[in-house]
N, C-alpha and C positions, 0 to 999 in steps of 0.2 A: 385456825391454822392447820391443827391434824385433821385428819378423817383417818379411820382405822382402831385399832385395838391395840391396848399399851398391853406387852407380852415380857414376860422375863426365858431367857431359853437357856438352858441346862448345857454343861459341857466336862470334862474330866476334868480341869484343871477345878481351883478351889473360887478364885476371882471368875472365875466362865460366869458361877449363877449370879452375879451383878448383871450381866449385858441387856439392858434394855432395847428393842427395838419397836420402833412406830414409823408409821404412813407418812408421809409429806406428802401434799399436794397445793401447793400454792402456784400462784401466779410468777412469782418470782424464780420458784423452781423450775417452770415449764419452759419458762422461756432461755434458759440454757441450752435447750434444743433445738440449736442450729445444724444445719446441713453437717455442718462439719464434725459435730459431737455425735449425729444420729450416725455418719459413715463408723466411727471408731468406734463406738458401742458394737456397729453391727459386727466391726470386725475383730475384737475383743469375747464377743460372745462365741461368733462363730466356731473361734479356736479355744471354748472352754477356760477363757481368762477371764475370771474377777476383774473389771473395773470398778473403782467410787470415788465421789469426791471426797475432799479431804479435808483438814485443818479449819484455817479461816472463812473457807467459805459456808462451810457444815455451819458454822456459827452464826454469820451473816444470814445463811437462809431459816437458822430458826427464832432468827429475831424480825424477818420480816422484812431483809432488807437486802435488795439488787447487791452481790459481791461486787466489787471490782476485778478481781485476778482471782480463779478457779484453782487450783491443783487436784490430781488425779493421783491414787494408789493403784497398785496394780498385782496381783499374785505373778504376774511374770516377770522372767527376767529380763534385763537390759538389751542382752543378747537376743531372746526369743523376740521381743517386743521390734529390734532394728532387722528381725528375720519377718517379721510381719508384715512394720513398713514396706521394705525392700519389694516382698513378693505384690503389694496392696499398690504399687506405684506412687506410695505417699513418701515425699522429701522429711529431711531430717536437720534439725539445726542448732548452730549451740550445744556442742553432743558435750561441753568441756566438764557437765555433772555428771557423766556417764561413769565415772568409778564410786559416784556414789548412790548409782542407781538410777539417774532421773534421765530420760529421752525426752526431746523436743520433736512432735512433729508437726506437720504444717501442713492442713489439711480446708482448702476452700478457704484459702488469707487468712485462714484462724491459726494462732499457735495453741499445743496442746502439750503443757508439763508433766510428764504424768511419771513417776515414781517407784521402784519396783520396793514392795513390803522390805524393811530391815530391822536388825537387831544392833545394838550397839554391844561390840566386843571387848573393845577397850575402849576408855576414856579417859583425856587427862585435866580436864576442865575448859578447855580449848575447843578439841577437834576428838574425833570419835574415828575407830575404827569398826567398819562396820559388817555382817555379813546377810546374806540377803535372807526371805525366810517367805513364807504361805501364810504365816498364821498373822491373821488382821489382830488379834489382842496381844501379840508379843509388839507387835508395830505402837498398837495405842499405846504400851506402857513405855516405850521409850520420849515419845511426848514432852512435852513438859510442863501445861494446866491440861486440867479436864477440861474446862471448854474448848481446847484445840482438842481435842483426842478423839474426837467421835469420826465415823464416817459415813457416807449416803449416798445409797446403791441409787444405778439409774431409772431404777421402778420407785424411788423414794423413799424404801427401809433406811431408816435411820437405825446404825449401829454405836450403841453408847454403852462403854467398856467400865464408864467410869465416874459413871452417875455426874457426866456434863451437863447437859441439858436439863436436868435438876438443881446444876450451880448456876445455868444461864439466866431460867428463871427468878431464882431467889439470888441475881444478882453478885453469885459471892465467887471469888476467884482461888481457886486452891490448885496446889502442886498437885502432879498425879503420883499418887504412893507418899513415901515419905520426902517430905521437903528437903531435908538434909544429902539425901542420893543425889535428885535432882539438880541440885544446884551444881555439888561437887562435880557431877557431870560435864556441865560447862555453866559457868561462872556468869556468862551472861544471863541466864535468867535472874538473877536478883534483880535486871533493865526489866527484861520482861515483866515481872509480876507487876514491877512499880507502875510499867505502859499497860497494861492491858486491866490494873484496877485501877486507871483513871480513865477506862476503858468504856468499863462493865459495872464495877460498883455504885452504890448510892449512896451511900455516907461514906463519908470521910475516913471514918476511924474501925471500920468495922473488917478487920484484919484477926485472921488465925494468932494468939500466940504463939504457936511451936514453929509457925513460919517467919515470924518478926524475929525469935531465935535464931532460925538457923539463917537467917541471912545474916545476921548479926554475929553469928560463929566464922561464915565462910565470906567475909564484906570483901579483906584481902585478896582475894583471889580473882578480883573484880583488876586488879593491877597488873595481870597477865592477861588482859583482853585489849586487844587492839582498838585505838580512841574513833576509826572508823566504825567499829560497830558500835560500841557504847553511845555516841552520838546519833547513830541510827534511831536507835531504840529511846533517849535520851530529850529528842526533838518532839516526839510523839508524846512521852509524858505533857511536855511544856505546855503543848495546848490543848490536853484533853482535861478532865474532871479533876476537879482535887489537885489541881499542879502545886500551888502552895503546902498547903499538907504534903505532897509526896516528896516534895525536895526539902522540907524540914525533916523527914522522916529517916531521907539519905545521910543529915546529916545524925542524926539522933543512933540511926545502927551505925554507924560508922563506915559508909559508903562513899561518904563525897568523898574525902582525902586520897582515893583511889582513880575517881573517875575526872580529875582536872578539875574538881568545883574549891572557888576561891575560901579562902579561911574568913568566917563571919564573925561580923564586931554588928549587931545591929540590924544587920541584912533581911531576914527573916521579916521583921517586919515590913521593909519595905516592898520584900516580895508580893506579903499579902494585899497591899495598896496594890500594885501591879496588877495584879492577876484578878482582883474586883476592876478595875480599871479597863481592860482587856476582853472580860470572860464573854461579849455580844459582840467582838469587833475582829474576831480570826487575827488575831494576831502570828507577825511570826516568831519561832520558839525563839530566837535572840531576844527580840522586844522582853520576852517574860523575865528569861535568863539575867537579861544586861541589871535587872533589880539587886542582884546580888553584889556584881562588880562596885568596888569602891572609888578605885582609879583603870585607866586605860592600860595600865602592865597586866590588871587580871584578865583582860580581854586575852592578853599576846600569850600568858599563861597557858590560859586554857585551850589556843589555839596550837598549842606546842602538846598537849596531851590527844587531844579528840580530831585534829588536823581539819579544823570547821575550813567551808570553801573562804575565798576571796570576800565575796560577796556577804558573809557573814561576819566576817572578823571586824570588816570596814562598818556594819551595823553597827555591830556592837562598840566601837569607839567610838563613832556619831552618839550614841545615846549618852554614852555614861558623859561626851563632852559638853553635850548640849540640853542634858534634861533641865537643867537648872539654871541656864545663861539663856535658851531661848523659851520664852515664856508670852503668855499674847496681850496687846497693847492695852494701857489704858485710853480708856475713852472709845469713837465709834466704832472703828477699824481693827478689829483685836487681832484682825488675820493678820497685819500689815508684814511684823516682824520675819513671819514664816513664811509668807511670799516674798520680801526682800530676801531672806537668804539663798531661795530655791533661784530667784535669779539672779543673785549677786554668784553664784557656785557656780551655774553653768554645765554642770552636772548632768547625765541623761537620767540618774538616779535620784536625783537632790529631792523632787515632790515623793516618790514614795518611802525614802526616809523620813521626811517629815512626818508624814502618816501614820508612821509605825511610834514615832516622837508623841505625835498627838494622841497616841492609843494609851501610850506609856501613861500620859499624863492625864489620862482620864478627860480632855478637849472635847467631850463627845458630841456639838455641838459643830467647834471649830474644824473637828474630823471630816463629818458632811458636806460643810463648805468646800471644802482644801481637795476631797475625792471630787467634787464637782468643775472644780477651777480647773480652765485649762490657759497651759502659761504661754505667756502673750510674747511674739519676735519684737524684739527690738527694733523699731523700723527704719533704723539710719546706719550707713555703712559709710566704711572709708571713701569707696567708688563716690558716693555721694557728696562727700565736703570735697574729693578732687572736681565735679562736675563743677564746682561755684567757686572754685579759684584754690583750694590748700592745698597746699604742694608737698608740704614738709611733713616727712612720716611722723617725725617726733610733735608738733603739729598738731595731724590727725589723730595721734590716740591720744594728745592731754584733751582736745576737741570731744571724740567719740566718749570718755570718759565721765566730763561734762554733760553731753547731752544726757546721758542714761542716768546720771544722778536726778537732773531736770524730771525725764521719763519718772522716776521711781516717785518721785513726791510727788509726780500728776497724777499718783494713781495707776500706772500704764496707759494713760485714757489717751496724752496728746501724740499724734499721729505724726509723719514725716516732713510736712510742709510747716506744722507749726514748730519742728524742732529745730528746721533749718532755715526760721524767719530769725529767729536767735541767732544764730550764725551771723545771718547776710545784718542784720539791722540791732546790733549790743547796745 
């Protein structure tokens, strides 16, 4: 993965002689090098401005793996940076993170985040007040793990402030500095760590104590974060590593009672069913979650704290209504049940709930099937029993009603002509 020489570089501060830097040169790396990243480099260096990437990607690329979404640091400021654009005739967009640094520009269809170095001034566990600054190690230590903290110049120095790239390897997730600051900082990382060591870690259980402390000291403080972000963060535990462990873990420090998760009689276990159940078939995070719920008021609960969309709340009552009442047939046809409801509902939704049903339930068999099935139109319409004489709307739908029971015990197999030989000759 490296090529180059692992070097320690000296600085006046006392933390400087930690900063590790080395070479990157992967595949992965190079090909960040689009037209549009080679213009702002060029136009970044030309005026004596530090660029590097930053955060999540720094991590991604030293694990070997394509980022999705780049971000960029920068020693300049917001202002010089919109004074560069401007003169460079490169547009600007999205400027609304602009009081906190971050310019958008839009260079060759590509957008580019790119961030100017800050320090946080105040914090109240929330939001941060921030001022801007040069120094790339005062930036890494506001952070919040050391595997986010590193950054990678665009010659491929990797800057690591904080012996990241040390924890990425051996796996293990730590605050940067003391756990306890960090948190108090803003209260959402206690999400964080849980997301990002079902992330990164490889056992289950192999957690700092002074950090299971201190989130255990400051869990409360998790009750002042809005259920938009918690959820954020929250979704992403559910289907990464270790989901079972992390959400007993929540409730063990005393986190859940903060973050909208229901009160457990039992739960726990079923989780772990779930989430064996699940762990090969991409579940989505309700599927995992709904193991907990007892009845469908914990759904509506949780959706009054963390404000889950539409689309997920109506998940999670499906599941908890139906883990137990729809179940697969005895004898040949075990699908029958789960394709009867998806067309008995009518739903545009109704087959991929079931799927997530079937994840639930560990079906992984009947899963297969049900992703492969595609559901069949009813092939008899009103317009049709008026063509052969029925006149009467009331009539036609005790009619229509009939056929499609007909249909559903044939299987879906018998077609229009045989439905309406039934009609013309009872």
């Amino acid at each position: 993965m490296w090529s180059g020489v692992l070097r320690i570089a000296g600085g006046s501060r006392a933390l400087r002689r930690g900063l590790v830097t080395m070479q990157l040169k992967t595949s992965e790396f190079e090909s960040l090098f689009t037209d549009g990243l080679k213009s702002i480099a060029e136009l970044f260096s030309t005026n004596k401005q530090e660029l590097r990437i930053a955060g999540g990607a720094v991590r991604d690329l030293l694990s070997g793996k394509q980022p999705e979404d780049v971000d960029f640091a920068t020693t300049a400021t917001p202002e010089h940076m919109k004074e560069l654009f401007q003169a460079a005739g490169i547009r600007m967009i999205n400027n609304k993170g602009e009081k906190h640094g971050t310019i958008t520009a839009r260079v060759h269809n590509q957008n580019f985040e790119i961030t100017t170095l800050r320090v946080d001034v105040v914090t109240d566990g929330r939001h941060a007040e921030v001022q801007f600054t040069t120094d790339w190690q005062t930036d890494a230590e506001r952070r919040d793990l050391t595997i986010n903290s590193m950054f990678l110049a665009l010659d491929g120095t990797l800057y690591d402030y904080f012996n990241g790239y040390e924890d990425l390897k051996n796996k293990k997730v730590r605050f940067v500095g003391d756990p306890s600051e960090r948190i108090q900082e803003d209260y959402l990382r206690i999400m964080r760590y849980f997301r990002f060591y079902g992330k990164i870690a490889e056992e289950s259980g192999d957690h700092d104590p002074k950090t299971l402390k201190s989130i255990k000291q400051h869990g409360k403080g998790m009750a002042g974060i809005s259920g938009e972000r918690i959820w954020f963060e929250l979704k992403k535990t559910l289907v990464g590593n270790h989901a079972a462990h992390l959400v007993s873990l929540m409730y063990e420090l005393d986190v859940a009672q903060y973050i909208g998760l229901p009160v457990i009689e039992g739960s726990l276990e079923e989780l772990n069913r779930v989430c064996k159940n699940v762990r090969h078939h991409s579940p989505k995070p309700m599927t995992v979650l709904s193991a907990l719920f007892r009845i469908q008021d914990d759904v509506l609960r949780l959706d009054l704290r963390l404000k889950i969309s539409k689309e997920e709340k109506q998940l999670g009552l499906f599941l908890v209504k139906y883990r137990r009442d729809l179940i697969k047939a005895d004898g040949a046809d075990l699908l029958k049940p789960y394709r009867d409801f998806i067309i008995d509902s009518r739903e545009p939704d109704a087959q991929s709930r079931v799927c997530e049903l079937l994840k639930y339930q560990g079906e992984e068999k009947l899963l297969k099937d049900m992703e492969q099935w595609s559901i069949p139109r009813f092939p008899v319409s009103g317009h049709d029993l008026r063509r052969i004489g029925i006149i009467s709307g009331k009539e036609i739908g005790t009619m229509l009603q009939e056929l499609r029971d007909t249909w559903k015990k044939s299987g879906y197999l018998m077609d229009k002509e045989e439905l309406l030989s039934i009609v013309k000759n009872p």
